[in-house]
N, C-alpha and C positions, 0 to 999 in steps of 0.2 A: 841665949836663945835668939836667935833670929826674929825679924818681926817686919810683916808685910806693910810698906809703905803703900796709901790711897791716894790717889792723883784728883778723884772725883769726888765730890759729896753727892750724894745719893736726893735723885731729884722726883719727885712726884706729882706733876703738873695734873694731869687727869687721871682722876682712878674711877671707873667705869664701876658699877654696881649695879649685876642683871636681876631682876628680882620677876617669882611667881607667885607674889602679895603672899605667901605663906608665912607661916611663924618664923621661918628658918631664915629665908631670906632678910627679912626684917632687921631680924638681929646679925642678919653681914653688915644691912647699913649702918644699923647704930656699934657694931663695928669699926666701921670704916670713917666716924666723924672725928674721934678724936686724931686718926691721921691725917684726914684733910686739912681740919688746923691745925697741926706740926708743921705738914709740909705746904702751907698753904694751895693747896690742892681745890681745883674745879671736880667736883662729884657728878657725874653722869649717870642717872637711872634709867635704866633700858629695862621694859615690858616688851615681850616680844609673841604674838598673838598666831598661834602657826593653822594653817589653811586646814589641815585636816579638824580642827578644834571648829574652826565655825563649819564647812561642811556635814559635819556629825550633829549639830546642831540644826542644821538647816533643815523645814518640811514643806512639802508641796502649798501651804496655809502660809507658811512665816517663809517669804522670800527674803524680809530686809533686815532677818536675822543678823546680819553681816556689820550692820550699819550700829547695833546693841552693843556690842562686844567693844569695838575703841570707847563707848562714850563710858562705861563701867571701867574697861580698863585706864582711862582719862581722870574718873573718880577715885579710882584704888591712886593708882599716882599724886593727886592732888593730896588726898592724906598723910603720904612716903614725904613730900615736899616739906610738910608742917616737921617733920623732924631733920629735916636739912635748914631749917631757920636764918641760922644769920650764917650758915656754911654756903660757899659759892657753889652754883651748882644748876647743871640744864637737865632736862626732862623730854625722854623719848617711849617712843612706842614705836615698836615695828610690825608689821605683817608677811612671816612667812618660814624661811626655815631657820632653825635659831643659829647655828654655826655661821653662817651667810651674812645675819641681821648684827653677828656682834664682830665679826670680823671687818664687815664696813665704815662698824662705827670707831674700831679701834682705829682703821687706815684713815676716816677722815677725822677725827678728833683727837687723835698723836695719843692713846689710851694707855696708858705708863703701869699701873696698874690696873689689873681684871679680879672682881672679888662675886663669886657665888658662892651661895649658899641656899637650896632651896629642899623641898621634898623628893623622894627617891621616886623618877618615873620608868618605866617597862617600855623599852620600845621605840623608843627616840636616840 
């Protein structure tokens, strides 16, 4: 039997992990740590906060609704952080359309692997 020879070992520098603080997502990250230490892997958490979410949110009373949303979504993150512990790993948040938000981060942070897992949403 034949047998396919590999020229590369298989590299995982950054593996990107989008999360919507849901159950779901949660368990991609604690998913994804034992691969970061195999491959000793930079883990990137991207929150990504989209316009129509604070809009919907917004009332003629509460203008600086806008200003709530990073410092909770900054909190839910700081939590995600405690379970990336002694894993390398940087912490984002974005505002705006999520395709756009993870696509930038894959082009400037060379994102080798993309791991979601989150709730099923209607509409996006």
């Amino acid at each position: 039997m034949a047998q396919l020879a590999v020229s590369e070992a298989v590299t995982l520098k950054n593996i990107l992990v989008a999360t919507d603080f849901s159950v779901a997502s949660a368990s991609a990250l604690a998913y994804v740590i034992p691969i970061a230490r195999e491959y000793h892997s930079v883990v990137h958490v991207l929150h990504i906060v989209r316009p129509s979410e604070i809009d919907l949110a917004l009332t003629e009373d509460e203008d600086d609704i806008s200003q709530e949303i990073p410092v909770d979504a900054q909190h839910q993150l700081t939590l995600l952080e405690g379970l990336l512990d002694t894993v390398p790993h940087k912490i984002w948040t974005r505002e705006g359309n999520i395709a756009t938000a993870v696509r930038d981060l894959v082009d400037s942070e060379h994102i080798d692997l993309i791991v979601v897992r989150g709730k099923r949403r209607i509409g996006f």
